[in-house]
C-alpha positions as CSV (number, residue, x, y, z in Angstrom):
1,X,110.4,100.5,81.3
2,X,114.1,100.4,81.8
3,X,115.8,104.4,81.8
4,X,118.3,104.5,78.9
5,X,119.4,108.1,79.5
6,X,123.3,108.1,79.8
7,X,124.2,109.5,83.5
8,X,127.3,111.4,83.9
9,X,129.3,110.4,87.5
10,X,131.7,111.9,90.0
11,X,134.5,109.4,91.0
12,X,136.8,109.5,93.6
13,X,139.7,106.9,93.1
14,X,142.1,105.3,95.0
15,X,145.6,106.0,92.9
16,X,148.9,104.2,94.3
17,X,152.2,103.8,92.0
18,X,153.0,101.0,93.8
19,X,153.6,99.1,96.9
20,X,155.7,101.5,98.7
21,X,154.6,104.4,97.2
22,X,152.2,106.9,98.7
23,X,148.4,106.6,97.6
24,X,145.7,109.1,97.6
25,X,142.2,109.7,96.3
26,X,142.1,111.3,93.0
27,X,138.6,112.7,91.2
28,X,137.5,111.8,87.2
29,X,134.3,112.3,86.0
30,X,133.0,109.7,83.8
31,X,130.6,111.2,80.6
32,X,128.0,109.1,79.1
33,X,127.6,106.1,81.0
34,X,125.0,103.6,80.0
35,X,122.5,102.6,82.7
36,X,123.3,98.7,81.2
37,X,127.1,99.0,81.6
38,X,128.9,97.1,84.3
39,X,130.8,98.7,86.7
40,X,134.0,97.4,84.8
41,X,132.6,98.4,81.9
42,X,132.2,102.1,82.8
43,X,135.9,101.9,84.4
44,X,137.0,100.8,81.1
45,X,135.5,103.9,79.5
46,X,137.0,106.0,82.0
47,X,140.4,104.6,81.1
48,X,139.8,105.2,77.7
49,X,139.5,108.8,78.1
50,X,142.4,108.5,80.4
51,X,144.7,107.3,77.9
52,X,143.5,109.7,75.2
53,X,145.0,112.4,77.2
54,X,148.3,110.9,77.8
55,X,147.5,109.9,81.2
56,X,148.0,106.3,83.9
57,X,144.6,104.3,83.2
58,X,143.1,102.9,86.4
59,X,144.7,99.4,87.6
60,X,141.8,97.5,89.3
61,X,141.7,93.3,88.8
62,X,139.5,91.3,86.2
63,X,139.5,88.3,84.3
64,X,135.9,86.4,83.6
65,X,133.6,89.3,83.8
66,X,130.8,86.7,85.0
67,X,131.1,86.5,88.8
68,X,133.2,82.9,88.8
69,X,137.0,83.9,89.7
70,X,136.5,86.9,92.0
71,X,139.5,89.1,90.7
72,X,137.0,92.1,90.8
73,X,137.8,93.0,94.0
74,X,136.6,96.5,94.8
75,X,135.1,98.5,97.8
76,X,132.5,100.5,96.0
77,X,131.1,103.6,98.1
78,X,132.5,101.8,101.4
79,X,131.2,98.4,100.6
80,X,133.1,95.6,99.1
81,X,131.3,94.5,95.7
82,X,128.7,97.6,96.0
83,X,126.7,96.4,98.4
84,X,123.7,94.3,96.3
85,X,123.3,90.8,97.4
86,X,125.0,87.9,95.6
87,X,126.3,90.3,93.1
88,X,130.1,90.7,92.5
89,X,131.3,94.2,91.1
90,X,132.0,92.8,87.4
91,X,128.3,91.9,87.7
92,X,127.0,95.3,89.2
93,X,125.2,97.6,86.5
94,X,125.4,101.5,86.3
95,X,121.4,101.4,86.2
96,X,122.1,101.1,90.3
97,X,123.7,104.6,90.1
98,X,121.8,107.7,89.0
99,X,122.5,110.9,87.2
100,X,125.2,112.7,89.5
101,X,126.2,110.4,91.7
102,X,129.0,110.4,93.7
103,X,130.7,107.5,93.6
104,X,134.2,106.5,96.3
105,X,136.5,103.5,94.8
106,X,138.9,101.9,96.9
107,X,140.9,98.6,96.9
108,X,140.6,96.0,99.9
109,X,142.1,97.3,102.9
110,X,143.6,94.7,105.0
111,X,147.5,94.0,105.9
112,X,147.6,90.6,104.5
113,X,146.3,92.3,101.6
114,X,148.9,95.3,100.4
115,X,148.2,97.0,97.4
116,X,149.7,96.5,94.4
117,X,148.6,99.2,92.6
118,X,145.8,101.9,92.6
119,X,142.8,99.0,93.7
120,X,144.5,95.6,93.0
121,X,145.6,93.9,96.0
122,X,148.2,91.2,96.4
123,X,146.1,88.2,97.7
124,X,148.5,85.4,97.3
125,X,147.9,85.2,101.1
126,X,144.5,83.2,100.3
127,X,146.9,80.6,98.2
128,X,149.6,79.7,100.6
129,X,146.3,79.4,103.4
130,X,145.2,76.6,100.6
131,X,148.2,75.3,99.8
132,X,148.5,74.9,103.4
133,X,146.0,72.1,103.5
134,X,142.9,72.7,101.6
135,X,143.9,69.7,99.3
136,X,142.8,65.9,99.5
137,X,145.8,63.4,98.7
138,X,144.4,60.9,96.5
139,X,145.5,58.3,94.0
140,X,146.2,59.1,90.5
141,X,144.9,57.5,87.4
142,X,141.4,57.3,85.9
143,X,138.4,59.6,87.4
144,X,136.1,57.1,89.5
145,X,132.9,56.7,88.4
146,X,130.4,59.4,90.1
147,X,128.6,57.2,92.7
148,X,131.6,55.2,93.8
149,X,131.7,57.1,96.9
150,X,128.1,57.5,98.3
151,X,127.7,60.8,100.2
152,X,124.2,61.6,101.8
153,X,122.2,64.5,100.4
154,X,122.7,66.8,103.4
155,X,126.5,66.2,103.1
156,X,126.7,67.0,99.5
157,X,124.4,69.9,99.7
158,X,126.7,71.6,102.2
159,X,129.8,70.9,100.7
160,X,128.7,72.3,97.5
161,X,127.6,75.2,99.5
162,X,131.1,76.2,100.9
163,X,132.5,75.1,97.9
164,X,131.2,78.3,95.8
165,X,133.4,80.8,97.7
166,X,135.2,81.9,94.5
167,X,138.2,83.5,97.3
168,X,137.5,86.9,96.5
169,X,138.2,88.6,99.8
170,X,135.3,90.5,100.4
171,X,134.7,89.2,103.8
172,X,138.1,90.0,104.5
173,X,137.7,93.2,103.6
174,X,134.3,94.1,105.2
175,X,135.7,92.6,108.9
176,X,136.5,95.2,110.9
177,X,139.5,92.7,112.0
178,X,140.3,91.6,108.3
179,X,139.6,88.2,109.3
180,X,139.7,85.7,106.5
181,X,137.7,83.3,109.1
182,X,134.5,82.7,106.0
183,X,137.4,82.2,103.7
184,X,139.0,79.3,105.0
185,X,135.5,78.1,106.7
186,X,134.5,77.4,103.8
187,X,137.0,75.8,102.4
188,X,137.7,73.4,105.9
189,X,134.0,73.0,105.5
190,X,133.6,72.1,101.8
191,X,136.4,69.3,102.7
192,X,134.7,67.8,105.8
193,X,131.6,67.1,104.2
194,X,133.2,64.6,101.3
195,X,135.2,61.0,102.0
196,X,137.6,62.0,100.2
197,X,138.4,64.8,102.6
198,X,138.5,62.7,106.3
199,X,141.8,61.3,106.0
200,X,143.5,64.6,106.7
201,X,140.8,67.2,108.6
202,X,142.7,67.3,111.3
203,X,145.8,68.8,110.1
204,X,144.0,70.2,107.8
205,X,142.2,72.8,110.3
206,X,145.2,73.0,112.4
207,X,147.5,74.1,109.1
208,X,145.1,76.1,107.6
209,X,144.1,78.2,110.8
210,X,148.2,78.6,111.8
211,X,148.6,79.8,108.0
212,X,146.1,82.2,108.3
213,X,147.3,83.9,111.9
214,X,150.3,84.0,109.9
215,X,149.4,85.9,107.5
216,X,148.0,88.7,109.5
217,X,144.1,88.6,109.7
218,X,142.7,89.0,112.5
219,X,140.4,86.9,114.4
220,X,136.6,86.6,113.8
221,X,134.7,89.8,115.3
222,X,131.7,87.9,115.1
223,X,129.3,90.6,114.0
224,X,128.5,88.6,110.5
225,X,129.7,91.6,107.9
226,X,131.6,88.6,106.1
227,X,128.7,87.0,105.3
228,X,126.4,90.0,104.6
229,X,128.9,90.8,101.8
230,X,129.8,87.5,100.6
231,X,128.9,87.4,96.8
232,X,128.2,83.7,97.0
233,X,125.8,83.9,99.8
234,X,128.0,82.2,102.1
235,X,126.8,81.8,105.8
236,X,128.9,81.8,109.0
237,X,127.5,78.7,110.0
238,X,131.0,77.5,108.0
239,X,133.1,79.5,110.7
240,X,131.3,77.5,113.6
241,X,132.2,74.1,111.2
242,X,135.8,75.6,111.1
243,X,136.2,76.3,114.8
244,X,134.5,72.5,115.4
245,X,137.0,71.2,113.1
246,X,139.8,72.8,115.1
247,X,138.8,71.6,118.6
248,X,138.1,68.4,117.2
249,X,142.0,68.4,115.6
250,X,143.5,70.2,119.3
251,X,141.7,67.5,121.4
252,X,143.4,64.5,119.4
């Protein structure tokens, strides 16, 4: 039987104006929080009592609620997302927390990602990496029908793999170099594995990888954190496929 007794929370809260401004943790205490809430859900309560009093509500990043667009982005107690395995932080419940917890809230910390405000990050870094070349160039005009292009089961099955990373920037975040290396695997990866996606691999790895040294990340520290925090369970097996795809493209 579930515990519906409402828990009462100590938060510590990364607050920042802006971009240039100085940020530093600040404490609230959240009443009455629901064991069923989400963790959004209980922010939103917070800022409710926030504004009551006249005061800045929290700025943190959201749209679907439902673990599909990764604006969520959060490090929650030192751990981007929470912690819990395939779970995004729009999706993580209170009933995780107990009665008098402690809880520290912070936004991504990376250089390619500055802050924005208190915990939204600016990650328009990911786009340019994409519009880089993580595109196909295909004709336009009516959708082909589904099994024009034959792909074998394996290939399919993997591209569909790397093609869940939603781009939240949790593995950039949890890298000790703030390497978006899982990020842009998977998308390389996802591309590679389809017809439509052979004409241009080669400058597509090449592109990609320069756009994201550009950008500031670091390189892969290969001790997996990116993948132990990925919310889409997404391996570094797609970082090997990336740096494959690159030697392949250098040695042309």
């Amino acid at each position: 039987m579930s515990n519906d007794k409402p828990m009462r929370l100590k938060l510590h809260v990364w607050r920042q104006a802006g971009p240039n401004a100085a940020g530093s943790m600040k404490e609230y205490v959240a009443e009455n929080v629901n064991p069923h809430m989400s963790f959004l859900e209980m922010l939103d309560v917070v800022n409710d009592g926030l504004e009551a009093k006249g005061e800045a509500p929290i700025a943190f990043d959201h749209d679907c609620r439902e673990g599909i667009c990764g604006m969520c982005s959060m490090v929650i107690n030192g751990v981007p997302h929470g912690g819990h395995k395939g779970v995004t932080a729009c999706q993580l419940h209170m009933r995780h927390f107990k009665d008098g917890d402690e809880v520290y809230i912070e936004p991504w910390r990376a250089k390619a990602f500055p802050v924005v405000k208190d915990l939204i990050v600016d990650r328009g870094a990911f786009d340019r990496i994409i519009a880089s070349g993580g595109f196909v160039s295909v004709a336009t005009g009516g959708a082909p029908d589904a099994n024009a292009l034959p792909i074998p089961k394996r290939d399919a099955d993997a591209a569909f793999d790397a093609a869940t990373c939603i781009g939240c920037g949790a593995c950039v975040a949890a890298c000790k170099n703030a390497s978006a290396s899982l990020f842009v695997g998977a998308k390389v990866s996802h591309l590679a594995h389809v017809p439509q996606g052979h004409p241009e691999r080669a400058e597509r790895a090449k592109n990609m990888v320069a756009q994201m040294d550009k950008e500031g990340f670091g390189t892969c520290s290969n001790l997996s954190q990116c993948e132990a925090v990925c919310p889409k369970g997404i391996t570094v097996k797609v970082i090997a496929e990336l740096n494959r795809e690159l030697a392949k493209a250098q040695a042309k």
